[in-house]
N, C-alpha and C positions, 0 to 999 in steps of 0.2 A: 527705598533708595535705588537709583537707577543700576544697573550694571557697569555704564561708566563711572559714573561718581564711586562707585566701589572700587572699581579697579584703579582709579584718580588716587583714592584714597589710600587703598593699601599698598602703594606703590610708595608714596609720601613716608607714609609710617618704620614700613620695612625698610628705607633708604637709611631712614634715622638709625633705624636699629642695627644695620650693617657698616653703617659707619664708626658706632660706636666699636660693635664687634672687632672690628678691622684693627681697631686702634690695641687691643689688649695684644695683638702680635706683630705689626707693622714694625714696633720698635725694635725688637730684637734682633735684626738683622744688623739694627747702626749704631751699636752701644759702641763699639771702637770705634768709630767714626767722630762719634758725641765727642768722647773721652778722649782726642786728639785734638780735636777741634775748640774744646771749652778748657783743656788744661787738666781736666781733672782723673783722678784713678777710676779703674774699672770698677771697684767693688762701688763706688761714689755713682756712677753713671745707671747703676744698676739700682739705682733707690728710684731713677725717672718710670722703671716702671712697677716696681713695690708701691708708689702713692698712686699710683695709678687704680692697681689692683685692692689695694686699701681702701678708695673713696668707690671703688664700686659695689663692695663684698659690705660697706655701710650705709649708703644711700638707698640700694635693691628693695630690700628687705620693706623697708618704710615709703616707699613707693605710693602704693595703696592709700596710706594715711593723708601723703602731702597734696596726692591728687584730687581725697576729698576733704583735704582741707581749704585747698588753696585754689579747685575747680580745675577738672582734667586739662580744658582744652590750655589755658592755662598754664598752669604747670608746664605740658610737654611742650609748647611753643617757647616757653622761657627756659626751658632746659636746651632744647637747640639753641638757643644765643647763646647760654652760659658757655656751650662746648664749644661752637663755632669763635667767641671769643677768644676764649681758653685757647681754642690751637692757633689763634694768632699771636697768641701772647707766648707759646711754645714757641712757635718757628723762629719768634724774634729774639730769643733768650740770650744772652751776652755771657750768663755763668749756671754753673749746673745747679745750682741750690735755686736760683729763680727759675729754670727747668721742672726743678721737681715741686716746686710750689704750683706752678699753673699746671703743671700734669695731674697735679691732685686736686684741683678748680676741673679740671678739664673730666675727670674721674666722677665727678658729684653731677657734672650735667651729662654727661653720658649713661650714667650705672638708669640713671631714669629714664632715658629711652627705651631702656628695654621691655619693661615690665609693661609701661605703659602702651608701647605701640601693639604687644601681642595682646594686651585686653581690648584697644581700640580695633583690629584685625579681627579679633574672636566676635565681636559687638557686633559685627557689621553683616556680619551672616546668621541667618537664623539654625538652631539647632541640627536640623539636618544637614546641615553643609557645613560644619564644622571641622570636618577631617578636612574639606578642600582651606578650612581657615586655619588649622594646623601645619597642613604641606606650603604653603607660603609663607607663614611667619618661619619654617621648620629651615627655608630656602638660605635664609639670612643667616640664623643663628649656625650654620653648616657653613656657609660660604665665607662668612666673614674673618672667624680667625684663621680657615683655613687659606682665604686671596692674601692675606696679610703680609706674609713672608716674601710671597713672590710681588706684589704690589712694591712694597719696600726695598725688596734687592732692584727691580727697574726703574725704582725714583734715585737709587743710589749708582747708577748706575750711569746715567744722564745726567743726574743734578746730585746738589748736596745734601745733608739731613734734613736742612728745614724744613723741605718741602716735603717731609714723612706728618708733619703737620699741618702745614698751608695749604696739601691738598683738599683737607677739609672746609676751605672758607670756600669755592663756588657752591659745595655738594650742600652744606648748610645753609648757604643763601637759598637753593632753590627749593630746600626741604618746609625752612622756616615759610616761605613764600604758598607752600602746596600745604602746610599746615593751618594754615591763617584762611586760607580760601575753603578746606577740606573739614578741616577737624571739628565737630561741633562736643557739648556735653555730653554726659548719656543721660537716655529717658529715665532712669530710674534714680537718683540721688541723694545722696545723706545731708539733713538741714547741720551748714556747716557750723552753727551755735552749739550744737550740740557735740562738737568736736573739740576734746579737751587738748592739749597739746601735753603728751606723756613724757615730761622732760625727764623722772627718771627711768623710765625705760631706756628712753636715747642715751643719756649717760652711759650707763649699764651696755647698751650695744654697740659704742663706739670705743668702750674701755675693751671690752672681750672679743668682739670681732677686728678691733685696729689691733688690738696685739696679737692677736693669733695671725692676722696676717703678714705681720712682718714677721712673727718666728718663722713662721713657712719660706717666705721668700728669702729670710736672710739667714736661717739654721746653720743649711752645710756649710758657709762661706765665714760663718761664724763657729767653726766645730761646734756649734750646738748647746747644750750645757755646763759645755766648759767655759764658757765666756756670761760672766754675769749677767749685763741686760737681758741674753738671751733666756736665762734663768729667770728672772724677774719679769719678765712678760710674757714669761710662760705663766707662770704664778698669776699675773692679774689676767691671761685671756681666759685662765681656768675657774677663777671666783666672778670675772667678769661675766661670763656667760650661762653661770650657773644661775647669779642672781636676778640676769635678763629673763633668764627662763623662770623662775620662781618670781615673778615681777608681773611677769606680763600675763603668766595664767590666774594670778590675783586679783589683778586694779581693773579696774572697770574700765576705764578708757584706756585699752592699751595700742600703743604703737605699732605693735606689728600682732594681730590676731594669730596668733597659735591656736585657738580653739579649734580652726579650720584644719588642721592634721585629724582629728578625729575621725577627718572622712580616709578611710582605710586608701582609696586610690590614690589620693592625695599624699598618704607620708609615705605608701609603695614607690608611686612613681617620683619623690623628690629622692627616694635611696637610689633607686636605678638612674635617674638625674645623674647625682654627686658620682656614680661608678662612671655613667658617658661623661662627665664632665672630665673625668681624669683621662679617659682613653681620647676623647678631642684636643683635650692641652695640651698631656705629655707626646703624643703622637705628631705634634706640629712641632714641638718643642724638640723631638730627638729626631728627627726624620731630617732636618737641616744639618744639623749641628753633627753628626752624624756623616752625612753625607759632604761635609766641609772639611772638617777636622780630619778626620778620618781618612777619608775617601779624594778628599782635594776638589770637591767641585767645585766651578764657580758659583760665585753667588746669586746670580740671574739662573743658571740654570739646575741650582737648586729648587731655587720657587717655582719654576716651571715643572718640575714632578708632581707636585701636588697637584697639577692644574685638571690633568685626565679624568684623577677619580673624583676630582671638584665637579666637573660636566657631569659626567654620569650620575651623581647623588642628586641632580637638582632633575632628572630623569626619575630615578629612585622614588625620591621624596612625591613627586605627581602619580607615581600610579601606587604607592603606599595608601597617599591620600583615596584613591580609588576602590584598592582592595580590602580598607575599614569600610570604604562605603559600600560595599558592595556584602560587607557581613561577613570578612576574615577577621577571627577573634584577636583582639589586640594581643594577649601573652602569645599566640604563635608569631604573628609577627615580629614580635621582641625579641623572642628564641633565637629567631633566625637573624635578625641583627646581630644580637653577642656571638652567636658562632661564627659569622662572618669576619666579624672584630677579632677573634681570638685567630682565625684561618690567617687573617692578616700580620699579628702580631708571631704566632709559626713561620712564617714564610719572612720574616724581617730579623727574626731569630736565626736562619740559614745561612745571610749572607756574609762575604769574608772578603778581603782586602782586593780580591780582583772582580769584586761588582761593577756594572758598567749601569748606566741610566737607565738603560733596560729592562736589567734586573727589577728595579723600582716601581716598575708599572703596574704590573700582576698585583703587588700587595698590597699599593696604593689604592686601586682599584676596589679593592675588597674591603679596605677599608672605609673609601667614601659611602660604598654600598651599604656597609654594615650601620655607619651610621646612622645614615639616611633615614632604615628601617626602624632606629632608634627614635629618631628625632618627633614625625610625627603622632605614631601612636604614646608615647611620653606624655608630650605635652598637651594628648588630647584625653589622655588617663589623667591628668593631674588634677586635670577641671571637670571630670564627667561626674563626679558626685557633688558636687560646690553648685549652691544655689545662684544668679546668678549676681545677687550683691557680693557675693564672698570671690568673684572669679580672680579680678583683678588680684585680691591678699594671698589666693594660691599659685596665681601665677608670679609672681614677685618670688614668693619663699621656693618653688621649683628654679627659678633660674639663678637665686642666689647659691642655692644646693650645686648647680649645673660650674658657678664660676667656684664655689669651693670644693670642690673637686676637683678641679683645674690646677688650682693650685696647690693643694695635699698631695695630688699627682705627680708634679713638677718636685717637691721639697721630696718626696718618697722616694722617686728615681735619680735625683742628685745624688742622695747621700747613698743608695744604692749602687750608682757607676763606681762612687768614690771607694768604697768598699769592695764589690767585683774587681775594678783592678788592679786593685792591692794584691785579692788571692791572686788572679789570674797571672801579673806581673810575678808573685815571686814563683808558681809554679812553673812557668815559666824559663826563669833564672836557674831554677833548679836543674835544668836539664842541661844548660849549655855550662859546658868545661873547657878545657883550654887543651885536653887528649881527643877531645870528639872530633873527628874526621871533618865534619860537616862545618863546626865552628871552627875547624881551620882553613876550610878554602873557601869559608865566607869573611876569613880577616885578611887573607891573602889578595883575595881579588878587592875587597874595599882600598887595602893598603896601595896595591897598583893602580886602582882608580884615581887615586888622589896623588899620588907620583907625577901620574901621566899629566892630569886633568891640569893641577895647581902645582906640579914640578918642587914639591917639598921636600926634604931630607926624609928619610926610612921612619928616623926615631918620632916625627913629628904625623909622617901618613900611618904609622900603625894606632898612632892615639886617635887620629880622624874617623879609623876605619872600626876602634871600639865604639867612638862615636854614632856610627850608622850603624851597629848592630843594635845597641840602645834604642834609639829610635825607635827602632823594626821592629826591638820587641813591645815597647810601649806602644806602638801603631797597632800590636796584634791582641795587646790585652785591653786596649780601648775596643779592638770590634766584637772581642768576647762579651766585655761587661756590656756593651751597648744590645749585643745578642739575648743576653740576660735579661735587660731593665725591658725589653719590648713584650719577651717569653713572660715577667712579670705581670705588666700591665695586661696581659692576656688573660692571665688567671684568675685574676680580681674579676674580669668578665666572668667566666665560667664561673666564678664564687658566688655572684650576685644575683645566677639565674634561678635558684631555689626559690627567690623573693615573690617572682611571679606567681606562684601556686597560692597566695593570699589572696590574689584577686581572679581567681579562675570561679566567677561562680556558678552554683548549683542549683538545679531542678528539684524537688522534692523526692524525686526517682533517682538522683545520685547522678546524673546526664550535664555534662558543662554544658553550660551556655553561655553567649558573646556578653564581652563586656559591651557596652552601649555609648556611640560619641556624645547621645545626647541623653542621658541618664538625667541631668541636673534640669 
């Protein structure tokens, strides 16, 4: 294959895949917007992106199967219509329940880009250049739900929600177009007769992975197991996925190959996966909402903070690529991801009610970097023992590992803020009285504020002026808990990195040696 036609090609693939990406965060900037605009409550606007994350976390997984069942090129070329469809049929929604049906249409053809464009990407380079097939696909899966938020605050910004979806119809036309011209089979293929269709496995993974992902995204909002459904579909994602697993290591033709974790680099790097998985989510996730809430930023120049340590990651990610190939042993350069990850998630733990934008660059920074260093040694650990029929089924179960973690991340640090500032709130409360000096000539000076400002009677500016101490202190124990839930996500890093010492291996003399991009 030419060096253009490669580059033709992996340009196509990884568009796919970033578009998809985009979409798992885009939304979250316009759920108010939705919810004003379609009539309906916030908790309700907030299911457009649960089916979303639902039809991804059960399509990924079976990837592999439908591609050889129904022929790669195939499949991923009707996966872009289904999605490029799908976000036509979002933008034009008139009610939120048709919203969140075509978002879960739109969920089923996207979850399949992924797997698939990084096996077609990894295919297209011979073994030795595989780290450079790493740091490209690495580009996407980094940038995508990281552009999301700021993509979304400038489409809201100019235009209305819809077009948080209708942007996708030129990017789809041109992708579907460069896939049809580009994309061929692979040389090697499974005779598709010989492909049974595992319907109960599917069952079984759409029983246990569709409930476990609405407990996750609907838990805190639902106190959790106090509210029956939630109970109850804890109960079926827990029997549900126990019997997928005891399903699919039995039957012969099963849906999603488990067998393939045997290979030790494989179920090493799907744990370290699920740990970046959370530190990616929850970090786009509270770095906004954070910096809004909290902090008051606009919503453009929200999304524009991420944008810095976005450039330098996709910097990152090329000479990471370079430094596996040049024979820097994958676990040190992991190492040094997660500490970077955690140096970021320290320095996001520091900051307090008079942060200015500035502030935000240094950790961001450290954070794009850290992932970065995550990103392609990962996914180039996941595949380095997998023969190369099995690539595609470990690449599928690393990135569905990668999206549930994203979301255990997300359900982890909810119900964590919500707890932090409870304590943090009443100790808080604790301290202020109505003798303390301090909380008298801050009810004084509010009272006058509100005299002067709104010309009120006494009795009415002294109630306004409990009012703004209120506030202030909920303002302060949201940036505590917020402080918290980031210092968290850190430590899961630092927890995770003992894992690496599984695949550090050994010389007959006791001497490490490099893991290898092209072991398989």
């Amino acid at each position: 294959m030419s060096p253009l036609r490669i580059f033709l090609l992996c340009s196509t693939v990884i568009a796919a895949a970033v578009m998809e990406l985009i979409d798992t965060s885009i939304v979250n900037v316009a759920l108010s917007h939705m919810s004003g605009n379609l009539g309906a409550t916030l908790a309700d606007t907030s299911w457009v992106i649960t089916s979303y994350a639902i039809a991804n976390i059960i399509i990924i997984p079976i990837t592999s199967f439908l591609a050889a069942r129904l022929g790669r090129r195939r499949y991923f070329i009707g996966s872009i219509i289904l999605f490029t469809l799908a976000s036509v049929m979002c933008g034009t929604a008139g009610n939120i329940w048709t919203l969140v049906a075509f978002r879960f249409v739109q969920g089923l053809g996207g979850g399949a880009l992924l797997s698939t464009s990084q096996t077609i990407v990894f295919e297209a380079f011979p073994p030795a250049k595989r780290g450079v097939a790493s740091a490209l696909f690495g580009i996407g899966v980094f940038t995508g739900p990281t552009i999301g938020p700021t993509l979304g605050g400038y489409i809201l910004d100019v235009s209305t929600w819809h077009w948080i979806f209708l942007v996708n119809v030129p990017i789809g036309i041109i992708v579907t177009i460069g896939a049809v011209l580009l994309v061929r089979e692979p040389a090697v293929q499974v005779a598709r007769n010989t492909l049974r269709m595992d319907w109960v496995g599917l069952f079984f993974l759409v029983v246990g992975v569709g409930a476990l992902q609405v407990v996750l995204e609907r838990g805190q909002e639902e106190d959790w197991f106090q509210t029956a459904y939630i109970m109850q579909l804890s109960v079926a994602a827990a029997v549900g996925i126990i019997a997928f697993i005891w399903w699919e290591l039995t039957t012969e033709f099963p849906i999603v190959n488990l067998r393939v974790l045997k290979s030790r680099s494989l179920a090493v790097a799907a744990l370290l996966t699920f740990v970046t998985g959370m530190g990616l989510f929850t970090s786009v996730y509270l770095t906004p909402v954070f910096a809004q809430r909290l902090l008051h930023f606009p919503v453009l120049d929200t999304g524009l903070l991420l944008l810095p340590g976005a450039v330098l990651a996709i910097f990152c990610l090329i000479l990471t690529a370079r430094a596996l190939q040049s024979g820097v042993p994958i676990p040190a350069v992991v190492t040094l991801g997660f500490l970077l990850f955690f140096a970021f998630s320290w320095r996001m733990a520091l900051l307090n009610g008079t942060a200015g934008k500035g502030d935000f660059y240094l950790p961001l920074i450290l954070r794009g970097a850290g992932l970065a260093l995550l990103t392609v040694p990962l996914t180039a650990l996941a595949v380095s023992g997998l023969p190369l029929k099995d690539i595609a089924q470990g690449a599928a179960l690393n990135n569905m590992m990668r999206q549930l973690g994203g979301s255990f991340g997300i359900a982890i640090v909810n119900t964590f803020l919500a707890t932090q500032f409870a304590v943090h709130r009443q100790a808080l409360v604790t301290h202020l009285t109505a003798t303390d000096l301090g909380v008298a000539e801050r009810l004084a000076a509010g009272a006058q504020l509100v005299t002067v400002r709104l010309g009120q009677p006494m009795f009415e500016a002294q109630r306004r002026a409990y009012q703004l101490l209120d506030a202030t202190v909920n303002q302060q124990a949201g940036i505590m808990s917020y402080n918290d839930a980031f210092l968290l996500v850190g430590c899961f890093f630092l927890a995770a990195m003992p894992l690496l010492l599984l695949v550090v291996k050994r010389q007959p003399g006791g001497a490490p040696v490099k893991v290898s991009l092209s072991d398989h």
